[in-house]
Backbone as JSON, one array per atom type, in Angstrom:
{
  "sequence": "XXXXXXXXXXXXXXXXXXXXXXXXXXXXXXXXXXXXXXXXXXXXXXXXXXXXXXXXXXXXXXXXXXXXXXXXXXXXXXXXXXXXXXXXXXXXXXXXXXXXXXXXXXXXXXXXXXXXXXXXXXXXXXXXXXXXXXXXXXXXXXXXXXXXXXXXXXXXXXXXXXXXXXXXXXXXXXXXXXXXXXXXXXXXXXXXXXXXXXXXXXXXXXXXXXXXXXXXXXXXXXXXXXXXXXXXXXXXXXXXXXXXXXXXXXXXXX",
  "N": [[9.68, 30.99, 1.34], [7.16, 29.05, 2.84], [6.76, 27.87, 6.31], [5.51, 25.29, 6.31], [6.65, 24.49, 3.95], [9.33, 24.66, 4.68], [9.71, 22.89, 6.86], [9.37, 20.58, 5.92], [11.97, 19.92, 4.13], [13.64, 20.14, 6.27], [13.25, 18.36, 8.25], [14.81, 15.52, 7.23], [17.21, 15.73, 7.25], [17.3, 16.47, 9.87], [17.36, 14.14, 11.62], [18.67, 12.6, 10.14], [21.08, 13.57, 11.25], [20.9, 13.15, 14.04], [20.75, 10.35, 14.17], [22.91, 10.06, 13.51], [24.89, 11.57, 15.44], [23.84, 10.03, 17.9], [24.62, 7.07, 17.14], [27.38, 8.08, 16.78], [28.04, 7.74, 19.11], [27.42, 5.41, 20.66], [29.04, 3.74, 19.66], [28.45, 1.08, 18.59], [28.05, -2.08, 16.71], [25.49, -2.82, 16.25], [24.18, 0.07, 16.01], [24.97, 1.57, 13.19], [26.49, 4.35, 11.54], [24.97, 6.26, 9.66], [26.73, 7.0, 7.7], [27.85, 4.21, 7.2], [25.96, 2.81, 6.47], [24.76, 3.41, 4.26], [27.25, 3.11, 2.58], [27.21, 0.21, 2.98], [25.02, 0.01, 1.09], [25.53, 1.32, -1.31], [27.67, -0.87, -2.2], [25.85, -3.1, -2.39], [24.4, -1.98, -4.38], [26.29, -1.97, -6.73], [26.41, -4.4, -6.64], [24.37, -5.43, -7.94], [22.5, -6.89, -6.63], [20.8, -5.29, -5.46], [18.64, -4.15, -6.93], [18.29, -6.61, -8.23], [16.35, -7.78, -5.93], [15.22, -5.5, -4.78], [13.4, -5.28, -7.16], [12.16, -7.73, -7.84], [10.55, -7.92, -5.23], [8.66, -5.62, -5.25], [7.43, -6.25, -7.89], [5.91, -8.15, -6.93], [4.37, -6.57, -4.77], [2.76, -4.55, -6.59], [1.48, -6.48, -8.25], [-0.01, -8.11, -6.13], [-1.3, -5.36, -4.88], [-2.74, -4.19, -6.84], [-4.58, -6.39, -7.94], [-5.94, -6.85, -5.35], [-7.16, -3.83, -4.86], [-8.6, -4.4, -7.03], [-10.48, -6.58, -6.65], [-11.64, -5.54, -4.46], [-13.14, -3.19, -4.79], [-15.12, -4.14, -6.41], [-16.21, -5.76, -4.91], [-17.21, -4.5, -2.74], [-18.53, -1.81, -3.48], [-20.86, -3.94, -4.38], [-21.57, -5.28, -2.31], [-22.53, -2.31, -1.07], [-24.76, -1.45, -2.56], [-26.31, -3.81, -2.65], [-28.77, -4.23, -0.13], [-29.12, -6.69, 0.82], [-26.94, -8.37, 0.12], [-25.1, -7.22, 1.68], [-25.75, -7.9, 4.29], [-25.51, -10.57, 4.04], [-22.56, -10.57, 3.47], [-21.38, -8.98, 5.3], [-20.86, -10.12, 7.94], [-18.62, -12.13, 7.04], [-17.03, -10.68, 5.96], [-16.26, -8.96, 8.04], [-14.66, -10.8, 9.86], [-12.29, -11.56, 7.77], [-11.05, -8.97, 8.49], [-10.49, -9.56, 11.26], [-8.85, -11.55, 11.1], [-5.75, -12.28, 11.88], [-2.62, -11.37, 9.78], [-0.37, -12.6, 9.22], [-1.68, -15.2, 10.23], [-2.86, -15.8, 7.92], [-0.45, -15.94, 6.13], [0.98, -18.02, 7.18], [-1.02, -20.31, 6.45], [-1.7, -20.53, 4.3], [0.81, -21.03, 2.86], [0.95, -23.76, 4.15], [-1.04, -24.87, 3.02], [-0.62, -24.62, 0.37], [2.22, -24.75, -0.33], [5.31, -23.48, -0.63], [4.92, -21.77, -2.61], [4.96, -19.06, -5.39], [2.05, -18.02, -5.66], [0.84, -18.72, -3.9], [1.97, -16.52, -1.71], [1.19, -14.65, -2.89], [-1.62, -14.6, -2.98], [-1.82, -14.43, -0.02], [-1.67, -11.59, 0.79], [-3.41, -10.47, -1.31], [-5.52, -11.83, 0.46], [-5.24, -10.24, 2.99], [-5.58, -7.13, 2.39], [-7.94, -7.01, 0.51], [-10.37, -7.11, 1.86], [-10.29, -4.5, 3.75], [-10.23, -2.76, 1.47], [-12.88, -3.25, 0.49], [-14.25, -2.65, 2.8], [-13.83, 0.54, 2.66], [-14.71, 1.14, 0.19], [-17.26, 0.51, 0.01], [-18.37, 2.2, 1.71], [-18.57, 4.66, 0.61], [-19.98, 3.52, -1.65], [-22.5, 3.32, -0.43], [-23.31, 6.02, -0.21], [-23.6, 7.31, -2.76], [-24.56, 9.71, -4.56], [-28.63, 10.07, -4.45], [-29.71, 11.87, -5.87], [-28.04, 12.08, -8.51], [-28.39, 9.85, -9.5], [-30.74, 9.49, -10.31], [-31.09, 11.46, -12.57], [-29.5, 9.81, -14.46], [-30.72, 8.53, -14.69], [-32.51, 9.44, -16.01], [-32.0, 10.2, -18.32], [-31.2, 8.01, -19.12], [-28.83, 6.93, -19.27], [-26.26, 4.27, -19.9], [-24.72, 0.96, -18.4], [-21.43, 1.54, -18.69], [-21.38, 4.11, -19.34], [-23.21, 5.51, -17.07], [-21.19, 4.1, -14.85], [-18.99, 5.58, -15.43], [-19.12, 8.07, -15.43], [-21.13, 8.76, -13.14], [-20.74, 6.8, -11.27], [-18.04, 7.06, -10.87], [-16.98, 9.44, -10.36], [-17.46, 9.93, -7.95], [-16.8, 7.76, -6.19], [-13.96, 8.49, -6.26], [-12.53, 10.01, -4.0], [-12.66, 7.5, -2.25], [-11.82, 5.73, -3.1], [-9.19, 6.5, -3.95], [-8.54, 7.07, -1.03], [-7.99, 4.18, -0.31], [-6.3, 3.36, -1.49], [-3.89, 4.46, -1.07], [-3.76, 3.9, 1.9], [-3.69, 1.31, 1.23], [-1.21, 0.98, -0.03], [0.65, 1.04, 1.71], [-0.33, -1.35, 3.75], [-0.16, -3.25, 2.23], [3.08, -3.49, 1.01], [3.97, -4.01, 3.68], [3.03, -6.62, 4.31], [3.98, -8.19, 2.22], [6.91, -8.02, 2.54], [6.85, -9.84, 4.63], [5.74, -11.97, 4.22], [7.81, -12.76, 2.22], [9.92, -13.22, 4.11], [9.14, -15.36, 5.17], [8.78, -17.5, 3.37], [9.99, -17.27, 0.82], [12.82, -17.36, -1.11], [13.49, -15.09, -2.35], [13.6, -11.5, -2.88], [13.1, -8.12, -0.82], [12.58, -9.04, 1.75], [13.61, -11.39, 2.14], [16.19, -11.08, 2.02], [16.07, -9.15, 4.12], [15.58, -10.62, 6.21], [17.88, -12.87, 6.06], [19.89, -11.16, 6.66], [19.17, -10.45, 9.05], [19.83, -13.07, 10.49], [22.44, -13.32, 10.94], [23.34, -10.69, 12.29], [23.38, -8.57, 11.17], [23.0, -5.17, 10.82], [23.88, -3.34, 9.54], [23.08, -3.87, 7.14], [19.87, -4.58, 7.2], [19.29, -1.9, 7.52], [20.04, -0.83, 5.22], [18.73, -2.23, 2.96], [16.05, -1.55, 3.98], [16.26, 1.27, 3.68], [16.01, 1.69, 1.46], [14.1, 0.32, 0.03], [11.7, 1.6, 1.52], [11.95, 4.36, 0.37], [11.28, 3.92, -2.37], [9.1, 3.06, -2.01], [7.92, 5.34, -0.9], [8.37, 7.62, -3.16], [6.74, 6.2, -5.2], [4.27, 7.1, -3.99], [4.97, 9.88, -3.42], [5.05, 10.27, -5.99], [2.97, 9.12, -7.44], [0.14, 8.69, -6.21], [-0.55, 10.48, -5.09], [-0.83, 12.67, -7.41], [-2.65, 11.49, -8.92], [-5.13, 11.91, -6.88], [-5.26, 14.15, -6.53], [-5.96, 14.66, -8.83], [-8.53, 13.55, -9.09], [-9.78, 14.01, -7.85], [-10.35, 17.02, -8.26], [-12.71, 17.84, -9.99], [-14.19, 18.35, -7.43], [-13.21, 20.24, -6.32], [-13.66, 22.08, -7.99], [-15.87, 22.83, -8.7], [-17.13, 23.68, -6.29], [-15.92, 25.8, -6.06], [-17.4, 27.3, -7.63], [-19.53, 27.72, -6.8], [-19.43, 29.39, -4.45]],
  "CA": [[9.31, 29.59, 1.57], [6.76, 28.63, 4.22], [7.26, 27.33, 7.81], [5.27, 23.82, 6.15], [7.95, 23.54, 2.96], [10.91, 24.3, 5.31], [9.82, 21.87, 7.6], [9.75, 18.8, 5.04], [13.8, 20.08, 3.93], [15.03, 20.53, 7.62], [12.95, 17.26, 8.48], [15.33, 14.5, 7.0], [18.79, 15.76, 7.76], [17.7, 16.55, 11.15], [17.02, 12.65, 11.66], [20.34, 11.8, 9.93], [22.07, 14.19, 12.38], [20.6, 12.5, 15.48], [21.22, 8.89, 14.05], [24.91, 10.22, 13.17], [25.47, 11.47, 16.82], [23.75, 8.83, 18.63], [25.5, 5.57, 16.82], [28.58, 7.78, 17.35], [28.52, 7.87, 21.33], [27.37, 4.05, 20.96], [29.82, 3.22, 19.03], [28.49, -0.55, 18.11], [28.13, -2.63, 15.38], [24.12, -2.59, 16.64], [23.84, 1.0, 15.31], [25.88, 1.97, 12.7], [26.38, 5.18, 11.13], [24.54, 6.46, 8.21], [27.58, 6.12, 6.57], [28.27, 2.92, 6.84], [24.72, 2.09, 6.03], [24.95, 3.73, 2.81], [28.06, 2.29, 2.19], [26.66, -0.77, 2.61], [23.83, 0.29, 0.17], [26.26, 0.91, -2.47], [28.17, -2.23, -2.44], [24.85, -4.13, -2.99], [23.95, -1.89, -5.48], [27.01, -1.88, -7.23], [26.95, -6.03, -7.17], [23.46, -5.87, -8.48], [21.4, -7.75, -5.5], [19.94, -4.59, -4.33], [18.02, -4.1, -8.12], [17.07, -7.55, -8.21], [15.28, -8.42, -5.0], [14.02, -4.63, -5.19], [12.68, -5.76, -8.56], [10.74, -8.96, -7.22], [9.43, -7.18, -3.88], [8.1, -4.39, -6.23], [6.51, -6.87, -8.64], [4.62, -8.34, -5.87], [3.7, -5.82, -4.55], [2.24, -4.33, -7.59], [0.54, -7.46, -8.71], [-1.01, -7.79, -5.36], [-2.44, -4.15, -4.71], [-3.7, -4.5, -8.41], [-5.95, -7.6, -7.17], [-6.48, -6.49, -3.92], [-7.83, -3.33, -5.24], [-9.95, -4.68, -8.19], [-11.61, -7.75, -5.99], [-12.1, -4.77, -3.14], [-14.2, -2.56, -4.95], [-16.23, -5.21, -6.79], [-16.95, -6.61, -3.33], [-17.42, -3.45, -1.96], [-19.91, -1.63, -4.82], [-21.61, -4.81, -4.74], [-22.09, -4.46, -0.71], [-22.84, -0.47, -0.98], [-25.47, -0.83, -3.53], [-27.6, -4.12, -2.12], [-28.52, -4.6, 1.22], [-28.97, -7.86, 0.63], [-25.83, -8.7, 0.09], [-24.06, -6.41, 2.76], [-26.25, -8.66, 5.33], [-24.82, -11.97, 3.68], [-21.02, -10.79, 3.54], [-20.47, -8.52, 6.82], [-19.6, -11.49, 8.49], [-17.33, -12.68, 6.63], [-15.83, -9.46, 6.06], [-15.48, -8.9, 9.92], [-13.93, -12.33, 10.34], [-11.48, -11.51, 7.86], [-10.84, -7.8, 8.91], [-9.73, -9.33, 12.77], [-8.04, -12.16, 10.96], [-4.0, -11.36, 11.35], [-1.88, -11.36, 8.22], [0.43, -13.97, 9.77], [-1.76, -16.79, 10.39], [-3.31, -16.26, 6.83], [0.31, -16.35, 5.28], [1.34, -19.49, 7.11], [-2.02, -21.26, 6.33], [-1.48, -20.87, 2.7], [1.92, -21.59, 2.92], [1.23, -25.06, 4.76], [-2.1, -25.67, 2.12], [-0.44, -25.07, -1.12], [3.46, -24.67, -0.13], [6.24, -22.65, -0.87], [5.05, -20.83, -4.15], [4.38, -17.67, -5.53], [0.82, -18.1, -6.16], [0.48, -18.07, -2.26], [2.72, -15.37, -1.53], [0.56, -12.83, -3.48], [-2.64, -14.84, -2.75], [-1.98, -14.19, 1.2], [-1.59, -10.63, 0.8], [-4.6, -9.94, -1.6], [-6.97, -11.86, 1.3], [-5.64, -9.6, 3.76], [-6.49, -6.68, 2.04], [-9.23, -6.77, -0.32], [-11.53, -6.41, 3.29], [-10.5, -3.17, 4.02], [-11.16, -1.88, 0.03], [-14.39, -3.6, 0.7], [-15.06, -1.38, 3.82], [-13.74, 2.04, 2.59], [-15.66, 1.41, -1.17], [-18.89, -0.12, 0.21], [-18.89, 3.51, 2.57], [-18.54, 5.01, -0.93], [-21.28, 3.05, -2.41], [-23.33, 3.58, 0.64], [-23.42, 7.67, 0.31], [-23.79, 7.75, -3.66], [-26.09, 10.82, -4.65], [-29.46, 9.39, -5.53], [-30.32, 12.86, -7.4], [-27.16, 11.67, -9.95], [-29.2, 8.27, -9.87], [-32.19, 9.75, -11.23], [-30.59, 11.96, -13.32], [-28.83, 9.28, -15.1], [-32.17, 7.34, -15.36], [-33.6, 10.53, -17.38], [-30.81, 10.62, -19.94], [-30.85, 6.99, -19.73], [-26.95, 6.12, -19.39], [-26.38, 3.26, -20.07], [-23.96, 0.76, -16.97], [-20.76, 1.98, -18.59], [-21.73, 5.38, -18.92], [-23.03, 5.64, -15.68], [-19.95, 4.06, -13.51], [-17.86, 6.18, -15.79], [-19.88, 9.68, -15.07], [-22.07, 9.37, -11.87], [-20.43, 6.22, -9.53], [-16.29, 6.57, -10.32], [-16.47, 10.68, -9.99], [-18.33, 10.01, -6.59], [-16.04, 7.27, -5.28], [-13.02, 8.65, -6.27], [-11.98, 9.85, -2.47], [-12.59, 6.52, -1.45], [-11.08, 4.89, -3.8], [-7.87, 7.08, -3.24], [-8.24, 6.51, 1.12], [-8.43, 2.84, -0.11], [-5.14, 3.01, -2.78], [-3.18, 5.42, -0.24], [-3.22, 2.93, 2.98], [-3.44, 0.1, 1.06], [0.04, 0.39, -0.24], [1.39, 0.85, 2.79], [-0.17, -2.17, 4.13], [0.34, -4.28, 1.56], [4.28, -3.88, 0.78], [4.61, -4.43, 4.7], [2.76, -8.07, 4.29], [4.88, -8.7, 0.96], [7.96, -8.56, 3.31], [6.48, -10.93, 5.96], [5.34, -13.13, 3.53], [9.25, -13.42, 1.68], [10.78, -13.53, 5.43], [8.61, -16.6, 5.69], [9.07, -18.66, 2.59], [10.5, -17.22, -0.53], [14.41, -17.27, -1.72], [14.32, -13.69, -2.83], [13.49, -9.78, -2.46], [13.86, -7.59, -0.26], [12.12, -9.43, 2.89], [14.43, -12.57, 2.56], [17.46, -10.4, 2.38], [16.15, -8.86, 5.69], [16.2, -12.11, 7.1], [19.42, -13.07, 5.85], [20.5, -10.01, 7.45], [18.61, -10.61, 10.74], [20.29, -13.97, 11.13], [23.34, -12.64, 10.66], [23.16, -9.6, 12.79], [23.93, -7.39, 10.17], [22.53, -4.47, 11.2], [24.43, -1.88, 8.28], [22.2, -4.83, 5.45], [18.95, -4.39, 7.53], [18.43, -0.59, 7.43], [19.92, -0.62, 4.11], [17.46, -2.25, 2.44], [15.06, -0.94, 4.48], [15.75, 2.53, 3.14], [15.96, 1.66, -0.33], [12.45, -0.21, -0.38], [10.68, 3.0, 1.71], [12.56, 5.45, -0.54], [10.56, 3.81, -3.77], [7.73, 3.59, -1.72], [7.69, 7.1, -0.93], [8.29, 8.09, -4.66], [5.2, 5.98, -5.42], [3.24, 7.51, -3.11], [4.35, 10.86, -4.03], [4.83, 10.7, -7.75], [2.05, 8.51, -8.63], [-1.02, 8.45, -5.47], [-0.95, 11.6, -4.77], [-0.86, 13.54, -8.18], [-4.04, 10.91, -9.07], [-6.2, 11.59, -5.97], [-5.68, 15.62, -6.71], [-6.54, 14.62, -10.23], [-9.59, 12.19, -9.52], [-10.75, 14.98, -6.3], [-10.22, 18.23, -8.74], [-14.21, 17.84, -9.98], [-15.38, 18.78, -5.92], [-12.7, 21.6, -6.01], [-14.03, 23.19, -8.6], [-17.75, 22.84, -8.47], [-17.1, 24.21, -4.72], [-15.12, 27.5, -6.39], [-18.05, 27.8, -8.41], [-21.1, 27.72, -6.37], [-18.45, 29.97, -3.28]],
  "C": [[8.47, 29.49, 2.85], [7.2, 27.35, 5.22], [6.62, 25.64, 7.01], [6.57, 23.23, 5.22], [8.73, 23.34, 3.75], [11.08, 23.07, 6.07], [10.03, 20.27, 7.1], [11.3, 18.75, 4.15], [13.99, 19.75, 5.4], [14.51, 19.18, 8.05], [14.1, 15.94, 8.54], [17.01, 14.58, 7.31], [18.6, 16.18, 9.24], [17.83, 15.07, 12.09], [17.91, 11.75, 11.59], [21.45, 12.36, 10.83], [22.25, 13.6, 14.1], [20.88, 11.1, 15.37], [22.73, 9.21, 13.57], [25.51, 10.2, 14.79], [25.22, 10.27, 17.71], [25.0, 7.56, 18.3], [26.73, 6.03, 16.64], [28.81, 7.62, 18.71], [27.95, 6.65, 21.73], [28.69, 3.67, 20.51], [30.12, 1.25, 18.71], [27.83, -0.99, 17.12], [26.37, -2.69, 15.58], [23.57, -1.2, 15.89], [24.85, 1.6, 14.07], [25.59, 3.05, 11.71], [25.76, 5.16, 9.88], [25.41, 6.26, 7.31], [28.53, 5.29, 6.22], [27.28, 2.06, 6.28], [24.65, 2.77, 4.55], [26.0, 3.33, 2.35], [27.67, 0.81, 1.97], [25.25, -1.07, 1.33], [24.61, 0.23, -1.07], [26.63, 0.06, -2.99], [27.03, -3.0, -3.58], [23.91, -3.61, -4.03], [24.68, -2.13, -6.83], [27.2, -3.48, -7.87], [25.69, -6.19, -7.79], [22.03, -6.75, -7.43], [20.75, -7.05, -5.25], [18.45, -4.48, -5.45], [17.76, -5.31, -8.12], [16.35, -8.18, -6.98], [14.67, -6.93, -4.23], [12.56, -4.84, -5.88], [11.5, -6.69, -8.15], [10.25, -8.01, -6.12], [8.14, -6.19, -4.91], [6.64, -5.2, -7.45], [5.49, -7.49, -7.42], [4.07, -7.47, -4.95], [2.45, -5.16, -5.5], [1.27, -5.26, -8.14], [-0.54, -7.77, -7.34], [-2.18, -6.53, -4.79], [-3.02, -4.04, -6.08], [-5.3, -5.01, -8.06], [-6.47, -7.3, -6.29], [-7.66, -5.36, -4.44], [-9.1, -3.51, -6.08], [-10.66, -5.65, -7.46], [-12.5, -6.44, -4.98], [-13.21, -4.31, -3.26], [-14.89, -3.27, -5.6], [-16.66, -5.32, -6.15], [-17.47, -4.99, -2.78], [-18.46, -2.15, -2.4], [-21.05, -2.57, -4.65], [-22.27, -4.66, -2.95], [-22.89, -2.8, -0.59], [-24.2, -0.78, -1.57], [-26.91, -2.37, -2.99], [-27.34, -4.51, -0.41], [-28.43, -6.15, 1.8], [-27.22, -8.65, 0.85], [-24.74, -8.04, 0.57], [-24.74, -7.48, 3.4], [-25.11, -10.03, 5.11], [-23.23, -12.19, 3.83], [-20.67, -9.84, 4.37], [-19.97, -9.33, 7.54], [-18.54, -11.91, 8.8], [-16.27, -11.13, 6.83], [-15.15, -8.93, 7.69], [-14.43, -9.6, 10.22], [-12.72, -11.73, 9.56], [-10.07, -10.25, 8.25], [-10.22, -8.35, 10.17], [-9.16, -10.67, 12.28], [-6.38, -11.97, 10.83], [-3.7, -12.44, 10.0], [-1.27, -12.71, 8.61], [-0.09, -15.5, 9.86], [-2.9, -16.91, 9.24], [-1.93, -16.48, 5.61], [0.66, -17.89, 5.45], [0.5, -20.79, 6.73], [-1.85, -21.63, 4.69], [-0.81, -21.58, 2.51], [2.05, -23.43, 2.81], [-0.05, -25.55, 3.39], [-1.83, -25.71, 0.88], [1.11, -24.9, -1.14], [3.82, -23.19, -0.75], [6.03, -21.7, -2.1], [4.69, -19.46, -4.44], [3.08, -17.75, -5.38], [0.36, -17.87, -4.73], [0.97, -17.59, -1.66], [1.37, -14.44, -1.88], [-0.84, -13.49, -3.12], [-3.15, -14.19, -1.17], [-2.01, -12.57, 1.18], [-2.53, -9.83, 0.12], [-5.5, -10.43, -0.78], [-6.72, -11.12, 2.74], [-6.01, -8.45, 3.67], [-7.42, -6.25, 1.43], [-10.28, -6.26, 0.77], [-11.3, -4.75, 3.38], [-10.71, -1.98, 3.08], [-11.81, -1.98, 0.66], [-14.7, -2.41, 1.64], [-15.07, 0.02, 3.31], [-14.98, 2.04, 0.98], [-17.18, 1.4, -0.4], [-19.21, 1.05, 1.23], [-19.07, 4.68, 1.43], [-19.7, 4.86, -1.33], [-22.43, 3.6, -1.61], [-24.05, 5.35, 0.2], [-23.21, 8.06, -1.37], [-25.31, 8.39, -3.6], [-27.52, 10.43, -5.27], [-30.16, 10.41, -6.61], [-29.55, 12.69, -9.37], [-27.97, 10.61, -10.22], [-30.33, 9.11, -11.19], [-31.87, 10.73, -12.45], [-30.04, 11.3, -14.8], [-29.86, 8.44, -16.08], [-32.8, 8.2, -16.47], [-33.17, 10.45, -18.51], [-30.32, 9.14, -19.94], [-29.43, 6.83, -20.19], [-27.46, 5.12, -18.94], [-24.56, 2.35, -18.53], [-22.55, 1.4, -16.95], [-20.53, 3.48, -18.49], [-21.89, 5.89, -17.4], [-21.63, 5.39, -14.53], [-18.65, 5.18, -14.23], [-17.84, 7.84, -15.13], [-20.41, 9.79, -14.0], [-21.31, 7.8, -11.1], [-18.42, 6.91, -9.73], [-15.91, 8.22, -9.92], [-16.65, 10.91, -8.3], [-17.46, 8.86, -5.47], [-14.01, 7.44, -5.5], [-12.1, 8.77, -5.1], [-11.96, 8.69, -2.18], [-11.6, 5.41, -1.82], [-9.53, 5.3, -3.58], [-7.74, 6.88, -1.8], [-7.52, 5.45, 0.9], [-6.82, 2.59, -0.98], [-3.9, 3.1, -1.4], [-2.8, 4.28, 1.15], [-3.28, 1.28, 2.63], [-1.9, -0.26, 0.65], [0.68, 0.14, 0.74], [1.15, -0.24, 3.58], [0.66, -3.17, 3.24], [2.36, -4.67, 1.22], [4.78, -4.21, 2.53], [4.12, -6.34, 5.05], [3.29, -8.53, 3.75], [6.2, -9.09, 1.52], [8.18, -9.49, 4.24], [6.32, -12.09, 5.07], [6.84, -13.75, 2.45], [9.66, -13.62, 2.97], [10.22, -15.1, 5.37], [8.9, -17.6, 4.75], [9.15, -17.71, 1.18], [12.04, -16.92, -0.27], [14.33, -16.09, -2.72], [13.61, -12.92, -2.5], [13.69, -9.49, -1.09], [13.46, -8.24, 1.7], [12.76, -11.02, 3.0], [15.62, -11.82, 2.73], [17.6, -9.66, 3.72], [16.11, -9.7, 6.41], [17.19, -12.86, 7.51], [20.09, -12.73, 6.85], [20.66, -10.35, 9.09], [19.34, -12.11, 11.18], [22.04, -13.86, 11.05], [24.33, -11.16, 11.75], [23.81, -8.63, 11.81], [23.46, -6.59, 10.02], [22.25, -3.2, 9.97], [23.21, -2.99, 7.05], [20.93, -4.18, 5.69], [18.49, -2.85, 7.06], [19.1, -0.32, 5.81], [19.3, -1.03, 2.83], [16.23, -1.87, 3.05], [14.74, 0.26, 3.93], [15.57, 2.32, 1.94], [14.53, 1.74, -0.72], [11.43, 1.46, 0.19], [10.98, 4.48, 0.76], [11.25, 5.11, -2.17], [9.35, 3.93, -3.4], [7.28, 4.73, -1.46], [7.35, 7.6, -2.25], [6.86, 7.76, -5.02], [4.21, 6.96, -5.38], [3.47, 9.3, -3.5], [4.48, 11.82, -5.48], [3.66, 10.18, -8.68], [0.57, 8.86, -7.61], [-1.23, 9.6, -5.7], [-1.52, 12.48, -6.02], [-2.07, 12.92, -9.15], [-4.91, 11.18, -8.18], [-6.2, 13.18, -6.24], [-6.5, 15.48, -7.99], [-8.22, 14.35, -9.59], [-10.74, 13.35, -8.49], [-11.18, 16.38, -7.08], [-11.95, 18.88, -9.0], [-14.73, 18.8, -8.99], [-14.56, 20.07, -5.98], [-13.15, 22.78, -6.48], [-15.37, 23.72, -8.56], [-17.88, 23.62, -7.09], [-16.79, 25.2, -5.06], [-16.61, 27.82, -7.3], [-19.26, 28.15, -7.57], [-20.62, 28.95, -4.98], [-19.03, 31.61, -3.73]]
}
């Protein structure tokens, strides 16, 4: 086994060993042992709460990096490819790039209330911008010899984005998947702390008013546990896929 595998085994129990000793030589209800925080994990899986305001977080999440993604690279293709219309929407895109998350959830919030619709709305306008930037650097740095190439043999628009733009922004599109989840399920929780009656970012609230310290990190791990999986049962084993093309063409020409 190499020194990199061992290190991602010996990694996570060395972590639980140092949060075991520490919150024993505290000994307060402020830190509490791993296993009381998994105890507490059980319970609320066992009563069913932890599976349904998993469930909702998860769906919004999902429905927002969906949108986020598909508005991103529209906007962001459409930027790459005229200049025209990079001039017209850098701007904006700046503006909302140093706009914080926070005072575009509560604005919603206060302009169309309490509903879903601006839950997942606030969280696809914070990031569709930063698709936009990573695609439209994408678009920017497509090969114009595939261009002309495409023009000879006459592909036609689906042809083309299928064969010469989506093999070419695949990296970007993966950068753009890869840190978008991770923003996005951390806005999804800000945005239930703030106004929704369920998942897993009202239950950390709950928690937090509460001081319930063993609730807090136990939904905490749950939600990063799926997000992990995500990330490395579904991102990852697509961005080797979607990258494999440059690997090989590189073994070939080597």
């Amino acid at each position: 086994m190499s020194v990199r595998a061992l290190a991602g085994w010996v990694g996570l129990p060395a972590l639980l060993l140092v949060w075991w000793l520490v919150a024993g030589l505290l000994d307060s209800a402020l830190l509490p042992t791993p296993g009381v925080v998994f105890e507490t994990l059980w319970q609320a899986q066992q009563a069913g709460e932890l599976w349904h305001h998993l469930a909702v977080t998860l769906r919004r999440v999902a429905i927002s990096f969906l949108l986020a993604m598909a508005l991103g690279t529209l906007l962001g293709v459409w930027m790459g490819r005229s200049r025209l219309v990079d001039d017209l929407l850098d701007p904006l895109l700046v503006a909302l790039l140093n706009l914080p998350a926070l005072v575009t959830i509560i604005l919603l919030y206060v302009w169309f209330g309490l509903v879903e619709a601006a839950a997942v709305l606030a969280v696809v306008i914070n990031k569709v911008p930063n698709v936009a930037v990573t695609v439209r650097e994408g678009a920017r740095s497509l090969d114009e010899r595939l261009e002309q190439m495409a023009d000879v043999y006459r592909f036609g628009r689906a042809r083309r984005l299928v064969h010469v733009w989506l093999p070419q922004l695949a990296p970007y599109l993966m950068a753009a998947a890869r840190s978008g989840l991770a923003l996005v399920w951390k806005i999804v929780l800000v945005v239930e702390l703030l106004g929704r009656s369920d998942g897993v970012g009202f239950q950390l609230h709950m928690a937090f008013q509460l001081f319930d310290v063993a609730t807090l990190l136990a939904y905490s791990l749950a939600f990063i546990t799926v997000v992990q999986l995500a990330e490395r049962g579904v991102l990852r084993p697509l961005e080797r896929r979607a990258t494999r093309w440059r690997r090989v063409g590189g073994a070939r020409h080597a």
